[in-house]
LUMROMI-984921 format. One record per residue: residue number from 1; x, y, z of N, C-alpha, C in turn. Coordinates in nm, 2 decimals. Example, Ala and Ser with C-alpha at 12.3 -4.5 7.8 and 13.67 -1.06 7.14 Angstrom:
BEGIN
{seq=1, npx=1.32, npy=-0.57, npz=0.78, capx=1.23, capy=-0.45, capz=0.78, cpx=1.32, cpy=-0.33, cpz=0.78}
{seq=2, npx=1.28, npy=-0.22, npz=0.71, capx=1.37, capy=-0.11, capz=0.71, cpx=1.29, cpy=0.00, cpz=0.79}
END
This chain:
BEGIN
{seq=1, npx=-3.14, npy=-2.07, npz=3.82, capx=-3.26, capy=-2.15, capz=3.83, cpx=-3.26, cpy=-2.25, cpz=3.72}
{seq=2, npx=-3.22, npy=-2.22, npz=3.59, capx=-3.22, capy=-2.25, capz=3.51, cpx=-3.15, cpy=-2.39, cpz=3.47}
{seq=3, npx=-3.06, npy=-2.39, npz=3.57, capx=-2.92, capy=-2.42, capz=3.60, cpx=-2.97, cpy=-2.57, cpz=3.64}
{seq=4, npx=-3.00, npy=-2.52, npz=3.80, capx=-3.03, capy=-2.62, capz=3.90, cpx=-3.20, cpy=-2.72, cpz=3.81}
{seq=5, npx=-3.27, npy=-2.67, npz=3.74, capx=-3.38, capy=-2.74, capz=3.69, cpx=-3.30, cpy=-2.84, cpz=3.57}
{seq=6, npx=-3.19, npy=-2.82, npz=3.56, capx=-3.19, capy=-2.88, capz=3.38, cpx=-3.09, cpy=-3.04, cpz=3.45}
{seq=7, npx=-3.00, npy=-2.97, npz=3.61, capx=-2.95, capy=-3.06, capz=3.70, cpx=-3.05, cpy=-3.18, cpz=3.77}
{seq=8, npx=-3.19, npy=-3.14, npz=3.80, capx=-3.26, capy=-3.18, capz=3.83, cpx=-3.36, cpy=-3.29, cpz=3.74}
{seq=9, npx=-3.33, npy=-3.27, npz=3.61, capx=-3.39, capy=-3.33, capz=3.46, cpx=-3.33, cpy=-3.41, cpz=3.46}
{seq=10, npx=-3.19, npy=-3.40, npz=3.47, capx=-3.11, capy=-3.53, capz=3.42, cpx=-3.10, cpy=-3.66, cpz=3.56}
{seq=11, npx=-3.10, npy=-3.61, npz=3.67, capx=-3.10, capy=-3.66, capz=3.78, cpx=-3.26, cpy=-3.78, cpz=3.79}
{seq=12, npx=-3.34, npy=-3.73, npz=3.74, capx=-3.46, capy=-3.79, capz=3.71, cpx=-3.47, cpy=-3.87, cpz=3.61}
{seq=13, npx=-3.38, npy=-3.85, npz=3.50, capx=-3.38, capy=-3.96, capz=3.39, cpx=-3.33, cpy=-4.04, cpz=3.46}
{seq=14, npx=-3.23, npy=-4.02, npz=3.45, capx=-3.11, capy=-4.14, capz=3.53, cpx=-3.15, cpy=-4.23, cpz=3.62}
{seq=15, npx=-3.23, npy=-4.19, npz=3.72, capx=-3.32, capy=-4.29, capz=3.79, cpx=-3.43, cpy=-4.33, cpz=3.73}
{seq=16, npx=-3.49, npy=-4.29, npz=3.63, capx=-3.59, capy=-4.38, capz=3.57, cpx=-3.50, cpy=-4.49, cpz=3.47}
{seq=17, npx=-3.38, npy=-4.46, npz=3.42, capx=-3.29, capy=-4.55, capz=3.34, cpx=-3.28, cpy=-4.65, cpz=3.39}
{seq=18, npx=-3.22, npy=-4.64, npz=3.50, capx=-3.17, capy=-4.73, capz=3.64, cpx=-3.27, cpy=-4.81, cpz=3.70}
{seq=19, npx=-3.39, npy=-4.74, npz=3.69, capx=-3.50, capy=-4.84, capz=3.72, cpx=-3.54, cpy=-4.93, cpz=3.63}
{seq=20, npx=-3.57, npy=-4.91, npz=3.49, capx=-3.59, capy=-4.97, capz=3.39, cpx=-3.48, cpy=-5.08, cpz=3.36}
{seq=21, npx=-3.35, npy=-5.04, npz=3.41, capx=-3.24, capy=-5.20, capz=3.38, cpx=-3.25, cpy=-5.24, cpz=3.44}
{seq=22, npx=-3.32, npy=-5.25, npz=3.62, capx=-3.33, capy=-5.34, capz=3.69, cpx=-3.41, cpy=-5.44, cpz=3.64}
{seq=23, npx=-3.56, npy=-5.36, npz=3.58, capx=-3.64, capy=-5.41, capz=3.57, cpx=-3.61, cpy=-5.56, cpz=3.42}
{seq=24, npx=-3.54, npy=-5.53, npz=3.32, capx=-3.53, capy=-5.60, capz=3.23, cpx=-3.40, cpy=-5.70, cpz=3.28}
{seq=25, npx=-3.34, npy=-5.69, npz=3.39, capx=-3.24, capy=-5.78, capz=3.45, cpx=-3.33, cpy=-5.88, cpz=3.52}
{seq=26, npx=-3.45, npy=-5.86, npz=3.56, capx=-3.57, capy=-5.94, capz=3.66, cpx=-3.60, cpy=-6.00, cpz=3.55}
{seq=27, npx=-3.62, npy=-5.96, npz=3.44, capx=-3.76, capy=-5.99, capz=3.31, cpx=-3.66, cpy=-6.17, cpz=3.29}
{seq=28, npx=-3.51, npy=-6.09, npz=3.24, capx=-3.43, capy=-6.21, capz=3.19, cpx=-3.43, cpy=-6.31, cpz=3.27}
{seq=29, npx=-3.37, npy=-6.30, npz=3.43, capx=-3.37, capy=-6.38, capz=3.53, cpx=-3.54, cpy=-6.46, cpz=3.54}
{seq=30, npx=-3.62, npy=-6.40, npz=3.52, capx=-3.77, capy=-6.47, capz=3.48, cpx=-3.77, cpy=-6.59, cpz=3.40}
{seq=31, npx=-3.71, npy=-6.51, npz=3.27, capx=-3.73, capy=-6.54, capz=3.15, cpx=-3.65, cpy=-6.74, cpz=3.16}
{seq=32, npx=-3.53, npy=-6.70, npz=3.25, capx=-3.40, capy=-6.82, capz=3.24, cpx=-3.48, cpy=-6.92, cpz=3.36}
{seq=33, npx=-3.59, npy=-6.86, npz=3.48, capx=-3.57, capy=-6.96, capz=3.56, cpx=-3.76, cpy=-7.07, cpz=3.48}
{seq=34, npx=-3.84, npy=-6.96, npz=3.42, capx=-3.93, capy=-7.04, capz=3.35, cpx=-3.92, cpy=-7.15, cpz=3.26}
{seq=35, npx=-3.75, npy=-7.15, npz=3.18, capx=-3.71, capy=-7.23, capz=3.06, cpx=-3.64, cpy=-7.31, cpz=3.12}
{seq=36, npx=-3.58, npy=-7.34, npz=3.24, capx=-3.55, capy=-7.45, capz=3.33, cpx=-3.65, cpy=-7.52, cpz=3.39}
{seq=37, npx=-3.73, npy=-7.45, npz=3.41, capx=-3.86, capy=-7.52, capz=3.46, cpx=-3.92, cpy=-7.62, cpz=3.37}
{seq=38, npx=-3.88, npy=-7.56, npz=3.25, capx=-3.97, capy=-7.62, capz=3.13, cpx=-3.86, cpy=-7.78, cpz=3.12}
{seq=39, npx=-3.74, npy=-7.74, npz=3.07, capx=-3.66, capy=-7.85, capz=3.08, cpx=-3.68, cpy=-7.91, cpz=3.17}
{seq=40, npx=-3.66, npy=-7.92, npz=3.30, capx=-3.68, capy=-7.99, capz=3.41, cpx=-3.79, cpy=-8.05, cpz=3.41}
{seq=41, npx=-3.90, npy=-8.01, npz=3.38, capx=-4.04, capy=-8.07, capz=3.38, cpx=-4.02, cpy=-8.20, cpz=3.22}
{seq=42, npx=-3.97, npy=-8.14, npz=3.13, capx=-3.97, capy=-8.26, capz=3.05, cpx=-3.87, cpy=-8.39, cpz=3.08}
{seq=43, npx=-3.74, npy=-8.36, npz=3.12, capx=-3.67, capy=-8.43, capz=3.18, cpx=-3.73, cpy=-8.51, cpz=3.28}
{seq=44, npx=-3.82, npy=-8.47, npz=3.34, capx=-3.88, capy=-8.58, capz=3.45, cpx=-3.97, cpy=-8.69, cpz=3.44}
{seq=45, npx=-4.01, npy=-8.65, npz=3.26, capx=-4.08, capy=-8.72, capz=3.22, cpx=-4.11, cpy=-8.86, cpz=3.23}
{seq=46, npx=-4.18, npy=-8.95, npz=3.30, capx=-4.20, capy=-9.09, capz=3.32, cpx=-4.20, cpy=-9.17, cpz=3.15}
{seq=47, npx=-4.10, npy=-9.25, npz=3.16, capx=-4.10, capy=-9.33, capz=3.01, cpx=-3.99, cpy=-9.31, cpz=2.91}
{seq=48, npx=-4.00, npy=-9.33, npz=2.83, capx=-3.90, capy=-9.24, capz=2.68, cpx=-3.97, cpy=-9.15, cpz=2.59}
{seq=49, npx=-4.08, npy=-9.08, npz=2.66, capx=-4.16, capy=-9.02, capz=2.58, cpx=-4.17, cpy=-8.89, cpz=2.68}
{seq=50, npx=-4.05, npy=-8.78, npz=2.63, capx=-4.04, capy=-8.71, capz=2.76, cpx=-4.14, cpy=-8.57, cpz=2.69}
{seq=51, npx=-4.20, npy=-8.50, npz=2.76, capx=-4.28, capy=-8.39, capz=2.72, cpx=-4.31, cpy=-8.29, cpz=2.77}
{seq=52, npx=-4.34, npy=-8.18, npz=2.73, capx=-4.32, capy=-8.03, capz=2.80, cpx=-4.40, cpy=-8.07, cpz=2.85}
{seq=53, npx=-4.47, npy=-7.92, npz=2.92, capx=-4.58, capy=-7.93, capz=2.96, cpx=-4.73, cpy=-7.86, cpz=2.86}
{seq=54, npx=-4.83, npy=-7.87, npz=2.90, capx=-4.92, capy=-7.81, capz=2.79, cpx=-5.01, cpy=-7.70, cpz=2.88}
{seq=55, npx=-4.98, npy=-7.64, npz=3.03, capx=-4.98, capy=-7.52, capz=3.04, cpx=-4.87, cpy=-7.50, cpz=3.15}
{seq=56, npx=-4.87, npy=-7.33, npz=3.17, capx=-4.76, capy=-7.31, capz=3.26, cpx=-4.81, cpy=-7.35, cpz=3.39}
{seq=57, npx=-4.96, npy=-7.38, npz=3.44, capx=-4.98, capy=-7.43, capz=3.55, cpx=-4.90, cpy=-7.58, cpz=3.58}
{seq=58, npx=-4.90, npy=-7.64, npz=3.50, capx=-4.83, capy=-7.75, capz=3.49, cpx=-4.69, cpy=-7.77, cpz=3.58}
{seq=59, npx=-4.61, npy=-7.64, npz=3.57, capx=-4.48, capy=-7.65, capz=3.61, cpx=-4.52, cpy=-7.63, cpz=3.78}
{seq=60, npx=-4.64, npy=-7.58, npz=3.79, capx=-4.61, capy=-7.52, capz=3.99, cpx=-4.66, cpy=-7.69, cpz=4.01}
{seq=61, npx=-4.72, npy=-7.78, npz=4.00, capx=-4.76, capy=-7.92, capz=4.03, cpx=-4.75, cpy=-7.99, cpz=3.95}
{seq=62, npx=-4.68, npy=-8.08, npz=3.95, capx=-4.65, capy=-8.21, capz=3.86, cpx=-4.67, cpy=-8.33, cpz=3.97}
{seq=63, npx=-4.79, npy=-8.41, npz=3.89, capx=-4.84, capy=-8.51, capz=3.94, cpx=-4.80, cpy=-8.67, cpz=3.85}
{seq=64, npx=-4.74, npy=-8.64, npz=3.79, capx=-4.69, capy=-8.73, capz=3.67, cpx=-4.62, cpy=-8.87, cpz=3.74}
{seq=65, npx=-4.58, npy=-8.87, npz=3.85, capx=-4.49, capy=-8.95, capz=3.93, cpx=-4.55, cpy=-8.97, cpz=4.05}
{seq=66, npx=-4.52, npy=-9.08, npz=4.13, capx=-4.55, capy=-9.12, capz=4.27, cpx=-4.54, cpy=-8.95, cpz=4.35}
{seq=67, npx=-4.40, npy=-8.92, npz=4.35, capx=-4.37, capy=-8.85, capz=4.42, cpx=-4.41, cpy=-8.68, cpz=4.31}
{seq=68, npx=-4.51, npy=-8.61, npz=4.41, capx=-4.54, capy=-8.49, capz=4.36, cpx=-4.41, cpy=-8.36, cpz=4.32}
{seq=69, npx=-4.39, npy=-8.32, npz=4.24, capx=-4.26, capy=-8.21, capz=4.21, cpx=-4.33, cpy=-8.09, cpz=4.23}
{seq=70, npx=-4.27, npy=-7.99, npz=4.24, capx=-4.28, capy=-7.86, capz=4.18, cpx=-4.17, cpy=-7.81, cpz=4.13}
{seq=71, npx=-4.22, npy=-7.76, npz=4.00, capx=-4.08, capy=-7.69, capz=3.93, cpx=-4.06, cpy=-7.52, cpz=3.95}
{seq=72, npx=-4.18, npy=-7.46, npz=3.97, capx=-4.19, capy=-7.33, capz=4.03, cpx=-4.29, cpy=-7.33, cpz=4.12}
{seq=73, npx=-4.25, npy=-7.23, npz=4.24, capx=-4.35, capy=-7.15, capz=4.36, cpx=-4.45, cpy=-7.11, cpz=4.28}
{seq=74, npx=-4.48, npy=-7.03, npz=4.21, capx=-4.57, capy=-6.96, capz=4.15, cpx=-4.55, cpy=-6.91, cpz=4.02}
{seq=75, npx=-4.66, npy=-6.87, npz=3.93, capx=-4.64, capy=-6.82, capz=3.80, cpx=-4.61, cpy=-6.63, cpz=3.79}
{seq=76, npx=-4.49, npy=-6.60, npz=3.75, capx=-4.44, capy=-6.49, capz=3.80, cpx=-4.48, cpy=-6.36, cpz=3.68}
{seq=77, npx=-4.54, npy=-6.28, npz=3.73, capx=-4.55, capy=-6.14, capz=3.58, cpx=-4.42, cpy=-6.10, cpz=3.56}
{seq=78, npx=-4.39, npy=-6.02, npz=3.43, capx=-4.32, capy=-5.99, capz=3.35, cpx=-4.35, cpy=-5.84, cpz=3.43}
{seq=79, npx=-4.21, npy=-5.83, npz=3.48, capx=-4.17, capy=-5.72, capz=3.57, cpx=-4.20, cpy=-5.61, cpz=3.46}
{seq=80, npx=-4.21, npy=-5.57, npz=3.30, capx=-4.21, capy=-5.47, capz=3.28, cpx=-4.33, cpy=-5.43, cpz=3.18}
{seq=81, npx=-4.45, npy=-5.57, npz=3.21, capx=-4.55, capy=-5.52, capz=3.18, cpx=-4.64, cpy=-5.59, cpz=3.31}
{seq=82, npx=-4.66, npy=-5.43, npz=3.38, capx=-4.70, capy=-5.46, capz=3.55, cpx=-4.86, cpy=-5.47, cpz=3.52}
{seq=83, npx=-4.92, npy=-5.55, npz=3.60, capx=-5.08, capy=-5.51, capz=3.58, cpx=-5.16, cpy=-5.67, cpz=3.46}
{seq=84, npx=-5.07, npy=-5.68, npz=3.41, capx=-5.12, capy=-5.80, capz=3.31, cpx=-5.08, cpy=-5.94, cpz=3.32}
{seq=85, npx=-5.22, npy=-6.00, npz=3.31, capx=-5.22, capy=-6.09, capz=3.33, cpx=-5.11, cpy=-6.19, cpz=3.29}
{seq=86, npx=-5.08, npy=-6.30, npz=3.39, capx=-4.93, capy=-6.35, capz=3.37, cpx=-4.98, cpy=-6.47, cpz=3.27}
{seq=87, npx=-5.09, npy=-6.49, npz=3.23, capx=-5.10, capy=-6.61, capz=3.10, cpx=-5.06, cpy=-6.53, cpz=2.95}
{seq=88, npx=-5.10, npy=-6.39, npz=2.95, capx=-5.09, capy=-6.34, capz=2.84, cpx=-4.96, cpy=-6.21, cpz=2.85}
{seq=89, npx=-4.90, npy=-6.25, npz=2.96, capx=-4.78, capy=-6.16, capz=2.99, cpx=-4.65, cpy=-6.18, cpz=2.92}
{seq=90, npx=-4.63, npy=-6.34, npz=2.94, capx=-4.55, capy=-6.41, capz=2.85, cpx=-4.58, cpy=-6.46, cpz=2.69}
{seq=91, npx=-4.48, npy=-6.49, npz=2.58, capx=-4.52, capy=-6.53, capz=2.47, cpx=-4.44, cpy=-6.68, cpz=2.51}
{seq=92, npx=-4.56, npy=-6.79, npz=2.45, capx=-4.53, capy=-6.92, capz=2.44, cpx=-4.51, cpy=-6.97, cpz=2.34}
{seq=93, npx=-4.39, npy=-7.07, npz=2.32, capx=-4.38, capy=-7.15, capz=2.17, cpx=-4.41, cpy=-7.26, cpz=2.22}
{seq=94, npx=-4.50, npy=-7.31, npz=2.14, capx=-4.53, capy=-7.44, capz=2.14, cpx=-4.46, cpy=-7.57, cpz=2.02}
{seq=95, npx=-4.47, npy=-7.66, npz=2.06, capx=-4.40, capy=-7.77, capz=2.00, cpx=-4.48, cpy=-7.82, cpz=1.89}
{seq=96, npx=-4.49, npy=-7.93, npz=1.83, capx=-4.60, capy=-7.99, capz=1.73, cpx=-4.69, cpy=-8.08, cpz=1.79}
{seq=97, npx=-4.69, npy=-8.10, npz=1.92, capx=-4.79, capy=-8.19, capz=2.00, cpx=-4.85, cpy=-8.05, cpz=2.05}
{seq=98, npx=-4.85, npy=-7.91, npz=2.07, capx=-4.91, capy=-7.77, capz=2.12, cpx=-4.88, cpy=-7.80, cpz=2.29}
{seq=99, npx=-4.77, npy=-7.86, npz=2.31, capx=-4.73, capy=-7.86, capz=2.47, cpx=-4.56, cpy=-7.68, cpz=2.45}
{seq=100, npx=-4.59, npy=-7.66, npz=2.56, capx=-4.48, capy=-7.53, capz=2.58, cpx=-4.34, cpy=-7.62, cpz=2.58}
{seq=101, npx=-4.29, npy=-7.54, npz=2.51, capx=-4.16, capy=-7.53, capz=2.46, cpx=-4.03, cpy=-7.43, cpz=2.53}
{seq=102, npx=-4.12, npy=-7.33, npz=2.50, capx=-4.01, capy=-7.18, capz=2.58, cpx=-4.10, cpy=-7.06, cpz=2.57}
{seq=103, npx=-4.04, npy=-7.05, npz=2.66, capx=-4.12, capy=-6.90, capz=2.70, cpx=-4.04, cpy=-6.76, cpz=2.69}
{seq=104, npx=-4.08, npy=-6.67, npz=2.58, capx=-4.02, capy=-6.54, capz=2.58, cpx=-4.09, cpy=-6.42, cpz=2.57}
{seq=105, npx=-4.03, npy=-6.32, npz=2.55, capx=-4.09, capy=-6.18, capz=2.56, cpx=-4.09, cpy=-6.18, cpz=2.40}
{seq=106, npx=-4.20, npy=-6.04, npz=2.34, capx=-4.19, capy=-6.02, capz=2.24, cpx=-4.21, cpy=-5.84, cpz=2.29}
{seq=107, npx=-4.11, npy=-5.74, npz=2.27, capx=-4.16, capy=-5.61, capz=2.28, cpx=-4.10, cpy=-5.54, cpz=2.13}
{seq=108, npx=-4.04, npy=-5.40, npz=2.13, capx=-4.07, capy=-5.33, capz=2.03, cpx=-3.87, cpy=-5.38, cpz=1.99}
{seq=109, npx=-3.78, npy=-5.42, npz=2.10, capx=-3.66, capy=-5.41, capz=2.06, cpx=-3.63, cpy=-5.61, cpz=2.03}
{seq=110, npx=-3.75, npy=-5.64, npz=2.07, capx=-3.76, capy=-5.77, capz=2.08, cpx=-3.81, cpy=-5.84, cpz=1.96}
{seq=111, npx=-3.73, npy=-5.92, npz=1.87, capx=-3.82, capy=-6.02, capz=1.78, cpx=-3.83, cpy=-6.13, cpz=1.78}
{seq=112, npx=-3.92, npy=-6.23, npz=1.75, capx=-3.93, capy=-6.38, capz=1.72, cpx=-3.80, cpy=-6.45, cpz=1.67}
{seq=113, npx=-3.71, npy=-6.40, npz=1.59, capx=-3.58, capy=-6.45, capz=1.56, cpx=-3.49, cpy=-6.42, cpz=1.68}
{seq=114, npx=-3.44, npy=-6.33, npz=1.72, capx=-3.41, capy=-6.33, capz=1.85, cpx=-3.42, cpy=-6.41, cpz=1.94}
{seq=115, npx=-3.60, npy=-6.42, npz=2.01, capx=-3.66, capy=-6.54, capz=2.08, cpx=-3.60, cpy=-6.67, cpz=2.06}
{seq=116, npx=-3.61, npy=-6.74, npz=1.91, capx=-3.58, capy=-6.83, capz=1.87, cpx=-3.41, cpy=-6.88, cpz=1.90}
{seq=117, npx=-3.31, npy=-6.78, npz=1.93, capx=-3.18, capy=-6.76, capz=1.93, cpx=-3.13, cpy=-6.79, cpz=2.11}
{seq=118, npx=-3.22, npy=-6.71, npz=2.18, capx=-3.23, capy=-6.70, capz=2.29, cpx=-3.28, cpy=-6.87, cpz=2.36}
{seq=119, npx=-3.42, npy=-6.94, npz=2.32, capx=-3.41, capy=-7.04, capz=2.32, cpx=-3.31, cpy=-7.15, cpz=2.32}
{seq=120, npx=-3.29, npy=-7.14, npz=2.17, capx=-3.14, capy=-7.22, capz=2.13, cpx=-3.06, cpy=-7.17, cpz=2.24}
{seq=121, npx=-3.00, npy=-7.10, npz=2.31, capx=-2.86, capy=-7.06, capz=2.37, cpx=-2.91, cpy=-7.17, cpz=2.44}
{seq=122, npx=-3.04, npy=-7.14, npz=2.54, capx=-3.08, capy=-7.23, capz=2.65, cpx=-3.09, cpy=-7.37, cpz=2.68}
{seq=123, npx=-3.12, npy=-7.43, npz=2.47, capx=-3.07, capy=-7.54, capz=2.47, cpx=-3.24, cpy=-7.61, cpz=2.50}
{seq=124, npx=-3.32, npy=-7.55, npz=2.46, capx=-3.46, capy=-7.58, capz=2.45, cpx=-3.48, cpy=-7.63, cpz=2.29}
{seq=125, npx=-3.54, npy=-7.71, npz=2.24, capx=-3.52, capy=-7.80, capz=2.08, cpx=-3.65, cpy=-7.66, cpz=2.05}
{seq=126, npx=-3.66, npy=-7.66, npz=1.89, capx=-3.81, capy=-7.54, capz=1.86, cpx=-3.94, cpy=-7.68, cpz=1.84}
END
């Protein structure tokens, strides 16, 4: 009995493990399609004065141009904090005008230097 319970402990980790990488594989794929959004949205910028945006609502309608864009369907939660609200789900850096810049997570394995690194890979300016 003893046997079959300790078989049954690990079998239960293992799918909560399994669930939990899916879940931070969603977070990242989140994380990469928000910071294109962001690019994209400044890139579209009308002028030589290209600019983030100055909320994430910004990215689902952009009215900046004759022709209306959208850079995302919708503003998406952070798969692994379920239940909270998706303005304060995400951590935003903002620029020196306070328009968004990049958007990342901040948790317990996660730091602001990291963030900052992760950014850069993406090729977002700080």
């Amino acid at each position: 009995m003893l046997i079959l319970g300790l078989g049954t402990q690990r079998v239960f980790v293992s799918v909560a493990q399994q669930h939990l990488s899916t879940q931070k594989r969603q977070q990242v794929r989140l994380l990469d399609l928000y910071n294109k959004a962001l690019i994209a949205y400044r890139e579209a910028s009308p002028g030589t004065d290209q600019q983030f945006p100055l909320e994430l609502q910004d990215l689902l309608l952009d009215t900046r141009q004759i022709q209306t864009r959208r850079y995302l369907r919708k503003l998406y939660p952070d798969p692994l904090q379920p239940g909270v609200d998706v303005a304060r789900a995400w951590a935003l850096r903002r620029d020196n005008k306070g328009r968004i810049s990049a958007v990342y997570v901040v948790h317990r394995e996660t730091s602001p230097a990291s963030a900052t690194a992760a950014s850069q890979f993406l090729g977002v300016p700080s």
